[in-house]
Steps between C-alpha positions, in 0.01 A plus 500: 500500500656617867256719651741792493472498115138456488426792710734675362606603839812677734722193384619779235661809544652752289887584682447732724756613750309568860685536805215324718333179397172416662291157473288255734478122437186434475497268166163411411611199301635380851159484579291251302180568683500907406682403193203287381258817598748760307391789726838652512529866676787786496705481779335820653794478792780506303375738269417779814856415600620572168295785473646668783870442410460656189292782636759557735774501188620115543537345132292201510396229297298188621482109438120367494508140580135486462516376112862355533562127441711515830797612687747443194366790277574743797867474402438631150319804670833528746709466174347742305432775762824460685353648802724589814195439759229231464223496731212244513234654652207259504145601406377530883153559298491144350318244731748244326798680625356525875467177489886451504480171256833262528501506123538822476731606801745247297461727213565814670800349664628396139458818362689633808801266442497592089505937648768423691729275267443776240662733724189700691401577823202355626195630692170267532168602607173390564280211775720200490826775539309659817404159629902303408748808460757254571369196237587846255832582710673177455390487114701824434297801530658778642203655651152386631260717462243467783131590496334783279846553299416818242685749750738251569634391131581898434664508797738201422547561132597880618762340720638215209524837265672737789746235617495182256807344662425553858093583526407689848173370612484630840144679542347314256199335631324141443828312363694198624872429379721281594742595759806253583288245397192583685194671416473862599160651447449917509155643674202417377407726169163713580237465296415772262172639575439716188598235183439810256805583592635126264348673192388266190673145449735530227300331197633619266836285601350123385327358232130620522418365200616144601273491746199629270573181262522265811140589609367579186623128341329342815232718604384687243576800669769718691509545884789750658542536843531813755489558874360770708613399855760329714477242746165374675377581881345218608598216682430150301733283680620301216564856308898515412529916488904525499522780273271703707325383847222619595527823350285645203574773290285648261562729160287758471159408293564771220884384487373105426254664262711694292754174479242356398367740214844463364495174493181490303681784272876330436460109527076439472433210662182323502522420830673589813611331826553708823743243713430681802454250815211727619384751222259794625517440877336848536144541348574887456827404349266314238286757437764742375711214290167470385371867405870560351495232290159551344604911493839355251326253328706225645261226551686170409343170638689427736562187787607574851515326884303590796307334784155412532450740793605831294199425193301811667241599301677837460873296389301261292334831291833711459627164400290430221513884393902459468458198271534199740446194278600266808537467875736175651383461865668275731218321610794237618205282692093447501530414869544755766733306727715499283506825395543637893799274487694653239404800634326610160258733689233497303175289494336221281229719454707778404621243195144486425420886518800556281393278246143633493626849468774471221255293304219776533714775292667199249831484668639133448536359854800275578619284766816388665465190632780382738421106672740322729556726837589366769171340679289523221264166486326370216189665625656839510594366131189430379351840609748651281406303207131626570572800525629522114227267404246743676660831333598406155829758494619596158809296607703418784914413560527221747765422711648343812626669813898578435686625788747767372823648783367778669167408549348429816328177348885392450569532817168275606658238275797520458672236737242264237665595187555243285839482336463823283366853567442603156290403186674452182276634279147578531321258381677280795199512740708290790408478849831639680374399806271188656163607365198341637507319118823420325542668169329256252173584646577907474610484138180283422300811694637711282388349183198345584353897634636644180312218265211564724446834491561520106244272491232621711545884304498295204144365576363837570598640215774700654874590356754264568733435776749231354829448649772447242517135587097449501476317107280659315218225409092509458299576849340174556857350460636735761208415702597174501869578556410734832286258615786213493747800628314530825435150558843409516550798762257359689672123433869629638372772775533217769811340326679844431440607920881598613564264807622795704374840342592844621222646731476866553237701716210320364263308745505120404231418274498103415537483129188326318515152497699449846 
């Protein structure tokens, strides 16, 4: 059975006439690592774009690749909504879509090519459009939307519907055309500083209930997702931000609360997901998300991001008041050099603190784990496997560095790119550039800390941690399996050394066993 039928999902539409189409392509069947862990989410992007077209009296109707089996079943949504405008708008809230995956840039560029043979104009939005307006340009979009696009798109569908054969976009900022050929970009779109203003993603536009059976058939349980802020101030080095820079805008605590009472109200969800990059920067902020929420009777559990260095005691309190059922940190490293180099600016200790403190009020405490800058020895390497040893976290996501356009570690490495800039889906885990190990070792990492950490929580007694492609099997067997895992790490670290690796910043340190 295609996974459109089993799901029951957008694949199907009752006719219905809308003047603007909008969609992303983010398929997760296109990705066999998150389909494998069927954690699918709403496009919250597209649906605040849709949501303020149709507030603004725009017909809409939208295309949610999410459950799709792949680019071809967006033509039966073009056929039976015979829209005038389509606009893919990415979900700049999806990690997976920041990530600007080759995989699914080809989709987007499909769908693009089926909008435009079906007689449309074209406007694409979202990271990879910001970073490669002209990758979108010469596939046949009209219009590039660039940066935070929600002021934008009503803007540019106002000027399709007020002109449709000749469309005046002169004072319309954060778009690139194509001008005689050549890419003519507008000023740069300011970032709105009060989201309240977006209202409530439109919902109520896809299947809900698709995604309820997805998570409830593997999971046991349904997660939905939401966002309270935009964007993320600090200054990781490796951090694409796009969509929004440095800035960081906030909703107002009662405005996130009161979403989130109706959500508890209309769609009841066991669980929700808050895909902010930084949620509750402000403790105070906290504290009234926090006293709102319990004054609604709101609580949900509910998952978000943060950094180790904002678990004050007062933050970690309102969290657990709200609901918080889990904090991901990004630890990235257990030793400090490292972290100083990406410019993380936080502390090993503060990893430790964090833990302690999330633990002490039953928050589950995760870490992202990210291996493979620039300079990093096998030292630095094996204080980060310590450092999960030492802490037990409820689970960690482990990675390898990934320089993304725009980001000042792509500029460090750029000139030792390898010959492509881009994943193609996530579970690709590549070395783009000359890592001080080559990629077999990495991938091996990733495993070998995943089996390892299952394990060791398994011993104790503890829930588990088991990555999707950790088997399942009795603990002395995987305590024989972890135990041959890390010996042949240790058997290839010499082998798997890259003759000439990229060094950044770091002071030499000879790797063990020179």
């Amino acid at each position: 059975m295609a996974p459109g039928e089993l799901y029951g999902c957008s694949t199907t539409f009752a006719r219905n006439m809308t003047a603007t189409l909008l969609a992303h392509s983010y398929f997760l069947r296109l990705d066999p690592k998150q389909w494998e862990k069927m954690r699918p989410y709403p496009p919250l992007g597209t649906l605040y774009a849709a949501a303020v077209l149709r507030d603004a009296g725009h017909e809409v109707g939208v295309f949610d690749a999410m459950l799709a089996d792949g680019e071809d079943d967006f033509t039966e949504a073009l056929r039976l909504h015979a829209p005038r405008n389509v606009v893919l708008f990415e979900d700049n809230f999806n990690f997976l879509s920041k990530m600007c995956l080759t995989r699914m840039r080809e989709a987007a560029l499909t769908m693009v090519s089926y909008a435009k043979r079906a007689g449309c104009r074209v406007a694409v939005a979202g990271a990879d459009v910001t970073d490669h307006a002209d990758v979108y340009l010469a596939g046949g979009a009209d219009v590039c939307i660039l940066g935070e696009g929600d002021h934008t798109v009503l803007q540019v569908v106002d000027a399709w519907e007020a002109r449709p054969q000749a469309p005046d976009y002169d004072g319309i900022d954060g778009l690139a055309t194509l001008t005689r050929g050549a890419v003519c970009a507008s000023r740069s779109r300011a970032i709105e500083r009060h989201p309240d203003v977006f209202g409530r993603p439109a919902r109520d536009l896809i299947d809900i209930e698709a995604y309820r059976r997805a998570w409830t058939d593997h999971h046991g349980r349904f997660s939905i997702n939401m966002v309270s802020t935009r964007g993320c101030p600090y200054h990781c080095n490796w951090c694409a931000k796009p969509i929004w820079g440095q800035r960081y805008a906030m909703r107002t605590a009662g405005d996130v609360a009161d979403e989130l009472a109706t959500v508890k109200r209309d769609i009841d969800p066991d669980h929700v997901w808050f895909a902010d990059d930084i949620f509750g920067l402000r403790s105070d902020w906290l504290a009234q998300f926090a006293k709102r929420v319990d004054e609604l009777d709101a609580v949900i559990p509910f998952t978000m991001q943060s950094r180790c260095d904002l678990m004050t005691p007062v933050a970690v309190r309102a969290l657990a008041t709200a609901g918080c059922h889990e904090v991901w940190l990004g630890a990235e490293s257990g030793s400090q050099r490292v972290l100083d180099a990406m410019d993380k600016e936080i502390t090993v200790a503060e990893i430790r603190s964090a833990r302690a403190s999330l633990a002490e009020v039953g928050i589950r405490c995760c870490l992202f784990i990210q291996f493979g800058y620039p300079g990093e020895t096998w030292t630095d390497i094996e204080a980060t496997i310590a450092l999960v040893q030492d802490l037990m976290p409820d689970d960690i996501g482990v990675s390898v560095s990934y320089p993304l356009p725009g980001t000042r570690f792509h500029e460090m490495v750029k000139f030792d790119l390898e010959d492509r800039e881009n994943w193609q889906d996530s579970g690709d885990l590549a070395m783009m550039f000359a890592g001080t190990y080559t990629t077999q070792l990495y991938r091996l990492l990733h495993l070998a800390l995943h089996d390892d950490l299952d394990m060791r929580r398994r011993r104790a007694g503890l829930g588990r941690a088991r990555h999707p492609l950790i088997e399942d099997v009795p603990l002395d067997e995987q305590c024989e399996r972890v135990a041959a895992r890390w010996a042949e790490v240790r058997e290839i670290e010499i082998t798997a050394r890259h003759p000439n690796p990229t060094r950044l910043r770091l002071p030499v340190v000879a790797i063990a066993g020179d």
